[in-house]
N, C-alpha and C positions, 0 to 999 in steps of 0.2 A: 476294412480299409481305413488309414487313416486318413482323413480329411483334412487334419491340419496340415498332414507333410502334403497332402496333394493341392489346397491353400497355398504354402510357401510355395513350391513349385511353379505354379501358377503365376503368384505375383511377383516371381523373379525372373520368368521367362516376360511377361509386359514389360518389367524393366529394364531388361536386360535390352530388348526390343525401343522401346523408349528412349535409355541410353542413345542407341545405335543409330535412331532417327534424328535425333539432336546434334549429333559429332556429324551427320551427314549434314544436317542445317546451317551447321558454322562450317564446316568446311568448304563449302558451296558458298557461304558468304567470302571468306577468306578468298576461295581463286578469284571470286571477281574484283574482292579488291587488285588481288596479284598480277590480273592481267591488268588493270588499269594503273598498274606500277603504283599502287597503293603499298608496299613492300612493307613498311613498317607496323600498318592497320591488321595486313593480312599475317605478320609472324607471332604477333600476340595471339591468335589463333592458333594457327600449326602449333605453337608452344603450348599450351592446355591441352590441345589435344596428345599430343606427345605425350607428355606428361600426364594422364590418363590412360598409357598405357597402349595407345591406337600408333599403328607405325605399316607403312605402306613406301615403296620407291618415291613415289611420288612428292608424299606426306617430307620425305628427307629431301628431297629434289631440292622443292619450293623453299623446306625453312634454310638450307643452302644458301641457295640462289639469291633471299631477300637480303641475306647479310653480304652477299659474291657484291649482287648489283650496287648496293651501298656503301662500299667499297670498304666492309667491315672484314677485310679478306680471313684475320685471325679466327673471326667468329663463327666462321663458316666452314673450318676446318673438321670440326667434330660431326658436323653432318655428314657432309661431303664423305670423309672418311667410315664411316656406320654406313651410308649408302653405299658405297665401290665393294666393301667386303662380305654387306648380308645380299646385294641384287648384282652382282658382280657383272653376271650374263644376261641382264636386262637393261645396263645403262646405256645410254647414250656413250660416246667417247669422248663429246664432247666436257660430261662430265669430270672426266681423267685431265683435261687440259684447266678445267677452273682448280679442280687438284692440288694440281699440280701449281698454280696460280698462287692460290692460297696458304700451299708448304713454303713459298719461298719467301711471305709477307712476315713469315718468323725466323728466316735466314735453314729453315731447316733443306738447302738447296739437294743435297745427295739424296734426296728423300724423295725431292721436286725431278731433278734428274731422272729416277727409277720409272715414276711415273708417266716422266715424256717419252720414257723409251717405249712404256707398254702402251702408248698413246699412239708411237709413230707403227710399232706392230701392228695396230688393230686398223689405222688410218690409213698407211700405205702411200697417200699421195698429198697429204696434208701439207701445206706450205708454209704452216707452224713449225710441225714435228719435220718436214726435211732441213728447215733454218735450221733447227735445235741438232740435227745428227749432224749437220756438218761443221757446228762451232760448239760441241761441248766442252771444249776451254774455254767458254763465255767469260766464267769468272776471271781470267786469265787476260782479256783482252782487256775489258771496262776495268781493269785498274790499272791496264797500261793507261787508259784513258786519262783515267781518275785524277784527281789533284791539278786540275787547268780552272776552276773556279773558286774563288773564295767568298761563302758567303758571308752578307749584313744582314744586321740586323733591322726588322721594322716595329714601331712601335702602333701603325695605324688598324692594323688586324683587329675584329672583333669576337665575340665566342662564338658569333653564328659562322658561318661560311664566305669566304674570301677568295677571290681569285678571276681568271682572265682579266689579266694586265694587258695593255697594249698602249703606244703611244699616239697621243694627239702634233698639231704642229705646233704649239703654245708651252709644248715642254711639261704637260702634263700625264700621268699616268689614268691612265681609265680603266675601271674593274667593276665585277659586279660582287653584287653583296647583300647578304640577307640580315643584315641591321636593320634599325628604324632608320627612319628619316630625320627630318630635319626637328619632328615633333617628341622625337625618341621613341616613337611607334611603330614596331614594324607590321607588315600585313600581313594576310593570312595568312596560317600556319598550312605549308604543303602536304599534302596524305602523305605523300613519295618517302621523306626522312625527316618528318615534322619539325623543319625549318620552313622558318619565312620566306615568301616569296623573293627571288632577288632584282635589285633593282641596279643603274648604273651610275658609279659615281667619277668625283674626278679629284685628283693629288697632286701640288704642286709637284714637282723633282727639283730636289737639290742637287746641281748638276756635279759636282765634286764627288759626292759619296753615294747618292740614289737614294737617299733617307727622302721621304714621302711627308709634307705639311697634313694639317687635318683634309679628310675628306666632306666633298661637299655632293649633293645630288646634282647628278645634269640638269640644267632647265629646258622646261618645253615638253609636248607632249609624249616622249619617247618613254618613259616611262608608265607604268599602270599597274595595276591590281596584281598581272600576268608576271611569272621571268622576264626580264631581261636580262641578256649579260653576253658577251665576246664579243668587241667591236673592233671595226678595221678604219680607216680614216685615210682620205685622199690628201696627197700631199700639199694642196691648200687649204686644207681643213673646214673645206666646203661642207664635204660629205661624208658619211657615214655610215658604213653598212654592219648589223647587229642583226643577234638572236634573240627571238622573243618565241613564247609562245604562241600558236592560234589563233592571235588575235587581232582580226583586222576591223576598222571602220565600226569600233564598240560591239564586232561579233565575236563569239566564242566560238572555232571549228574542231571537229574532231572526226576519224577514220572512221569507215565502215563500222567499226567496233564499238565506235562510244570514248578512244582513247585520244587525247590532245597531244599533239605532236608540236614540234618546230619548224620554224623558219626563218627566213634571213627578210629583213626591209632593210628599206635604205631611208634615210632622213639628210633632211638640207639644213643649215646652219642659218638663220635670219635673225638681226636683233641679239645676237648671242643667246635665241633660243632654236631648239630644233625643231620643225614642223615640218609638213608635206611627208607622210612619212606614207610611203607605199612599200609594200611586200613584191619581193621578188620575180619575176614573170614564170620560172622553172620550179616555185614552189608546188608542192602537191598536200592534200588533205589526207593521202595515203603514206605518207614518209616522212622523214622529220630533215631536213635541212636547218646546218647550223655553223659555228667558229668562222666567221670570215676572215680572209686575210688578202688584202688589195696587194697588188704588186709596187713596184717604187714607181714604175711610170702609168699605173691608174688600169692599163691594158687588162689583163688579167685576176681575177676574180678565185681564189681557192678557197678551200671550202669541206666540211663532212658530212655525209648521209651516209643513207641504208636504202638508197632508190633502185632501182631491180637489176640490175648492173652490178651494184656493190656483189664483193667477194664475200665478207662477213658482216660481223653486228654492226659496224659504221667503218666506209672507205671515205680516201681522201680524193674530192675532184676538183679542176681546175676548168672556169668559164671565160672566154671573153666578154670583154667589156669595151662595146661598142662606140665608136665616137658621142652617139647621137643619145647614149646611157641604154640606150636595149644590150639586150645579152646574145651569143651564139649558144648553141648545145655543149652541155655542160659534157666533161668528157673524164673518164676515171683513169689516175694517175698510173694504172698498171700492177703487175705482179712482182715488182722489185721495192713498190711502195708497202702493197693494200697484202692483206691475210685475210684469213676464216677468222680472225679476232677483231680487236677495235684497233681501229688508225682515227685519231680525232685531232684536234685543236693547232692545225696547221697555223704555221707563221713562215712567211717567206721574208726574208731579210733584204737589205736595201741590194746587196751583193747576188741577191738570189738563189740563196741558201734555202734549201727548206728545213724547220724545224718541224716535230710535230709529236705526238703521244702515241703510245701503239703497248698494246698485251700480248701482239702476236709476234714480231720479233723478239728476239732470245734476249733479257733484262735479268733485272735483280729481283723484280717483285713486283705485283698490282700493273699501273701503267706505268711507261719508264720514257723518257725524252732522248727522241733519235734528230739525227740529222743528217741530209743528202745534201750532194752538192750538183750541179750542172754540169751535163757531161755532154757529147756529141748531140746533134742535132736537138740540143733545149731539152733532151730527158734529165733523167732523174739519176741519180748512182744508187748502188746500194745502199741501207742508211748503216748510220753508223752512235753506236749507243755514246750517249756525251760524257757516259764517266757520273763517279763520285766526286764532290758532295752533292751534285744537281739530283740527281738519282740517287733512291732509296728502296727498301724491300716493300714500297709502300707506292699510294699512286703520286706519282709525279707529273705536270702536264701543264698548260700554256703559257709556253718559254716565248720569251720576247729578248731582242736582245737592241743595243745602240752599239753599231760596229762602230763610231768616232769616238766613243768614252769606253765603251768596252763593258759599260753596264748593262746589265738587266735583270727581269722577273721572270719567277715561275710560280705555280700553286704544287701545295705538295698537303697531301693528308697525315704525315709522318709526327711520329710522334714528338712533344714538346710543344706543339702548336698552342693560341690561342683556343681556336674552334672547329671545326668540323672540317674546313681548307683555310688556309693561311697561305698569304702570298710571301714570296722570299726573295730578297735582293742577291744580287752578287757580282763581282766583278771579276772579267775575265782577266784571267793571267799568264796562259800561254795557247796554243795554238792547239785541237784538236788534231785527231788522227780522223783523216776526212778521205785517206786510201788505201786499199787493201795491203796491209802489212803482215809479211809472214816469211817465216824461216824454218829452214830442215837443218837439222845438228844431227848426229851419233858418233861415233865411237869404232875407230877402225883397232879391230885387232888379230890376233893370229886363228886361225881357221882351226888348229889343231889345239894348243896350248893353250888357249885363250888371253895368252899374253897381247898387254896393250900395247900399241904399235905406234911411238911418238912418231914426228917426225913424217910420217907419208902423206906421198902429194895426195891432195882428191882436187877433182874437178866437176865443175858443176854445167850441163851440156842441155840445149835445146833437145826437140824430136829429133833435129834435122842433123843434131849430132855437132852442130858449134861453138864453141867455148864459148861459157857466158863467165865465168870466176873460176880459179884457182887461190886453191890455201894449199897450208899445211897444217898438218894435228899440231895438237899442243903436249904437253909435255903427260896429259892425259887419255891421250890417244885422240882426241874432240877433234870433229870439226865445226864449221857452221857457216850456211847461204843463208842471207838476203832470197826473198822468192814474188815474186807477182802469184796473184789467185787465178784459179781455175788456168791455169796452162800444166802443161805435160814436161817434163824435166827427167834428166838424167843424171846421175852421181855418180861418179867413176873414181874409185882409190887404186893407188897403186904403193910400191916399194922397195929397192932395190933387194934383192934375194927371192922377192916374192912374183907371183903373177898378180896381174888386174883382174878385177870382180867389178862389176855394176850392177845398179837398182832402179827402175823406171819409177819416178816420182809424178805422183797425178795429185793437183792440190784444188781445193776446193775453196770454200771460207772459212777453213779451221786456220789460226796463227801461229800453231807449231807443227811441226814433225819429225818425225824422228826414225832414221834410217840408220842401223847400227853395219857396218861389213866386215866381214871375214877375208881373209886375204891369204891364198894356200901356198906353203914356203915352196920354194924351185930347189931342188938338188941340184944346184948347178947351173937354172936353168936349165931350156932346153938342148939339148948334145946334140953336135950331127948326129951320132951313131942314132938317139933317136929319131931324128928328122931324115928319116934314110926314104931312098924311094919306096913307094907303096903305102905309107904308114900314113895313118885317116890323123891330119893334121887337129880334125876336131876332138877324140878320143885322146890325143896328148895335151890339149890344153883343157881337158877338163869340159869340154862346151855343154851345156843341153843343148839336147835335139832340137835342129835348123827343123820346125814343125810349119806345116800350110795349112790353111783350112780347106774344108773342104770342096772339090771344085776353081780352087783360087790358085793365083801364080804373083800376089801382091805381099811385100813382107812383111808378116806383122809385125808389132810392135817389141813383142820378148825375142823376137829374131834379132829384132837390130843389135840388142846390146851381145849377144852372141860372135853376130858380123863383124863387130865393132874388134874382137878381140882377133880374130883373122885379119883384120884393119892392120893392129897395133902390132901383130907378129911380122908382117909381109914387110911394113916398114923396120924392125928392127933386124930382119933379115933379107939385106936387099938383094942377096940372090935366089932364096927360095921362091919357087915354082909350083902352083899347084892344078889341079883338075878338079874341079865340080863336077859332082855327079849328083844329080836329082834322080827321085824315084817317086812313086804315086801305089797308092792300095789298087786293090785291084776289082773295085768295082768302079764302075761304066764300062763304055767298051775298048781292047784291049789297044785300038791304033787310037782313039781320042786321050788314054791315058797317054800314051808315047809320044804325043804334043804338045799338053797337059806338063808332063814332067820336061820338056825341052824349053818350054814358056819356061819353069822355074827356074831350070840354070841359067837361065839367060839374065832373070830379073836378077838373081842373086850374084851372078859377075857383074851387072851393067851397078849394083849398087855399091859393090866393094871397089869397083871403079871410079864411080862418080865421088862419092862418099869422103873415101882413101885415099885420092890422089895416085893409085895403084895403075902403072902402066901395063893398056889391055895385053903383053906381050909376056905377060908375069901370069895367065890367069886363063885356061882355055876350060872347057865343059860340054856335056853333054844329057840329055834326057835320058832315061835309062826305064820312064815306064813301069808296069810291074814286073820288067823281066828278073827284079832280083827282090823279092822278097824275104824280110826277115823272121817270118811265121807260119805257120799254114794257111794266111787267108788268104785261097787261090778263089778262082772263077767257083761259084757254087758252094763255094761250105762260109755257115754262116759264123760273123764275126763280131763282136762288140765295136762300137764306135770308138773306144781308146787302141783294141789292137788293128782296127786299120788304121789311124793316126799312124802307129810307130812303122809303118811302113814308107808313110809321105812326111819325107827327109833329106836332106841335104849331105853329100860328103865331100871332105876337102881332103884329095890324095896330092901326097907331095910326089911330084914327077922329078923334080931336083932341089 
């Protein structure tokens, strides 16, 4: 035997063992930095390890996520990426949505796109991934936005982190900020992204340009060892409502977990310093409550959490604020606001605009600044992304604005900053798109030669079939409607030599569409000698089958535009005459069918009646039942569902 080889063996297998007890001892230290959002402590870790060769889902999750959460979105790519392609069918989906997050923080957006679509596959019901299918011309919209703000420059920014601006009534801006103080010392250094604690200060405004005097610290005890930072301010500048840490009455709280969350207090102005400062009544130990934003008349209280209600990582909620300073139940802004992603750093403007940050409506990158406006009964609208330069591929978030000067801030992590966030000035310059705007264009041309068809009319028609617009093409065959979102719409071209064709337009929140028609040339038009009695009026003009669903005698929808063209014929031939005949498949039983199809004739006259303006005296019909089928599907032999369809049908005989 050799003893040395079974020596080395030996001492390689302890080590090897050894090894693997240690990479579990740091990793185990690392998650618990991880969950206590230690992110930066815990990735020096996952990075050795890595780099050692150790690689697990997880091990990629984390080093991920610590650069995702700290909103190093670029740095996070390469993980992220390594994870989706070696644990593909093990990830979360969620995953695919930081992703995809992350791809667009380097404009790499078509990349970002692929992913949200394999995101909305796998999700189904995600209220991310269905924003994103129904506006992938995002890019399309936000630079119709773009260009309404021009930013300034500030020079008060420090290399630590800057940001939540909001206004006092003294004309000054208030921000938090992880600088020193007044001694050029800042405090502790945070585990989280080892910056300084932040604390809250205050900047003249120069009210002409928005250029910011030196910053001074607030006085009084609102300030501490703890965060502070996003404050809202009553319009006597009484009062003060802010986000601090856990920290109340010199205690330090924390969750279940051992994790320090946030809250919102409120502080009173005495002496020009702030004191009385109590915490919230709706705060909890279990949640973080934060960003406050008062309304213009004090009523109203908004606000972000993750309290058990919320949709995702943090929704936006809105509190009364009682005469007496108590609060009502805080109540969540809805599913036109909130996502499975972050909604955070709401600001409501004196107008009652809401601005606010969100990663789950469709952006450029990171978090991106939307804005809603008030619509029926005090909700919310859709939001709507505010455009370039405010937004970037990077995070963008709490926007303040002074609708009298047309100034205001935001904080953006983008690159060229100062430090870590930098707050940015700018002034407005034209008016946002703040309602659903959108238009259908195509291209009318010949059905057979493909030739462009200048010149023809097209019309643009409700469900109900009422003109809403008429154009003509242009010398390109083009058309193009103006359209409101989520309504149902009709397109109808026409042109002399040719017949009319239509297309049911159903629009959503996408900004474009595009509906190209075909228009099939007329030999003449149609001839008596074709319009002779007997001859199935819908086989001459080309119709699809007048179809019903099944059991039903109500028209649907691809019917109407059918109808529509028996409509336009009956008027251009004001003495033709015709007969409806309905028919039905021939299952249920055979006297309920012959009811069945007499209900259909009935609805299909009473609509080309109503409809058409067509006198009942131009139009008779009757039910016909399965007595004339056009297949073998009788009583007993069995049939597919499309060839009983072609049986329950509609026909227009011309009687004169």
């Amino acid at each position: 035997m050799n003893l040395n080889k079974y020596f080395i063996n030996i001492t390689l297998s302890i080590l090897v063992s050894s090894i693997a007890f240690s990479q579990e001892k740091r990793l185990a230290k690392a998650d618990e930095n991880f969950k206590n959002y230690a992110f930066v402590d815990a990735r020096k870790i996952y990075h050795e390890v890595a780099e050692s060769g150790y690689e697990s889902s997880d091990l990629l999750k984390k080093l991920g996520d610590s650069y995702y959460f700290n909103a190093e979105l670029e740095n996070a790519i390469p993980w992220y990426e390594k994870l989706i392609n070696s644990y593909e069918k093990e990830v979360d989906p969620e995953y695919l949505f930081r992703y995809s997050q992350s791809l667009k923080s380097i404009e790499r957006y078509n990349e970002a796109d692929n992913v949200m679509e394999k995101f909305n596959r796998i999700t189904g019901n995600d209220q991310r991934a269905n924003s994103f299918m129904k506006t992938k011309d995002y890019l399309k919209f936000i630079e119709m936005q773009s260009g309404k703000f021009r930013l300034l420059k500030l020079g008060m920014n420090s290399k630590y982190s800057d940001y939540a601006p909001s206004f006092d009534h003294h004309g000054n801006l208030i921000f938090a900020s992880s600088r020193g103080g007044g001694s050029g010392l800042s405090k502790t250094i945070h585990e989280w992204n080892e910056m300084p604690f932040l604390d809250l200060f205050s900047s003249p405004i120069i009210e002409d340009n928005g250029i910011l005097k030196s910053p001074k610290k607030l006085k009084g005890k609102i300030n501490t060892k703890f965060h502070e930072s996003s404050t809202s301010f009553s319009k006597d500048g009484q009062t003060v409502y802010f986000t601090r840490n856990n920290y109340t009455k010199k205690k330090l709280g924390s969750n279940q977990e051992g994790t320090i969350l946030l809250k919102l207090y409120r502080a009173t102005l005495k002496n020009d310093k702030w004191v009385d400062i109590e915490e919230l009544s709706f705060n909890s130990n279990e949640y973080s409550v934060a960003h406050p934003s008062l309304s213009a008349d004090g009523k109203k209280l908004y606000f972000a959490s993750d309290m058990p209600d919320s949709r995702g990582l943090s929704d936006l909620y809105v509190v009364d604020v009682n005469s007496d300073g108590s609060f009502g139940q805080p109540v969540n802004l809805g599913d036109k606001i909130n996502t499975e992603g972050r909604e955070t750093f709401p600001y409501i403007s004196n107008s009652g605009e809401l601005y606010f940050a969100s990663d789950g409506h469709v952006g450029l990158g990171g978090l991106d600044i939307f804005v809603s406006v008030v619509e029926e009964f005090g909700l919310f609208s859709i939001p709507y992304n505010v455009g370039k330069p405010v937004n970037s591929s990077e995070d963008d978030f709490s926007f303040v604005i002074n609708e009298g000067t047309k100034i205001g801030y935001f904080s953006s992590n983008r690159a060229g900053g100062k430090g870590n966030d930098d707050i940015y000035s700018f002034k407005q310059t034209d008016n946002l798109i703040t309602s659903c705007n959108q238009y259908v264009k195509g291209v009318i041309t010949d059905a057979n030669s493909k030739e462009i068809l200048a010149n023809s009319e097209v019309i643009l028609l409700d469900d109900t079939n009422n003109e809403l617009q008429r154009t003509v093409t242009d010398l390109s065959g083009v058309y193009k409607f103006d359209l409101q979102c989520e309504k149902p719409y009709i397109v109808r071209a026409s042109k002399d030599s040719y017949g009319s064709t239509e297309a049911i337009l159903n629009t959503n929140n996408a900004l474009e569409y595009e509906h190209n028609l075909a228009l099939q040339l007329n030999k003449g038009g149609l001839s008596r000698k074709e319009m002779k009695p007997g001859n199935d009026l819908a086989k001459l003009l080309d119709l699809e089958m007048i179809y019903f669903d099944l059991d039903k005698s109500i028209i649907r929808s691809d019917a109407k535009v059918e109808l529509e063209k028996i409509i336009v014929t009956l008027k251009k031939y004001p003495n033709l005459r015709i007969d409806v005949r309905s028919h039905t498949d021939s299952r249920a039983d055979d006297n309920y069918n012959m009811y069945l199809s007499e209900r259909r004739a009935k609805s299909t006259i009473a609509y080309i009646i109503k409809k058409g303006g067509i006198h009942k005296s131009r139009i008779t019909g009757r039910g016909y039942g399965e007595t004339a089928l056009i297949n073998k599907c009788e009583n007993s032999i069995p049939c597919s569902d499309e060839e009983h369809q072609l049986n329950r049908r509609s026909e227009f005989i011309i009687i004169e």
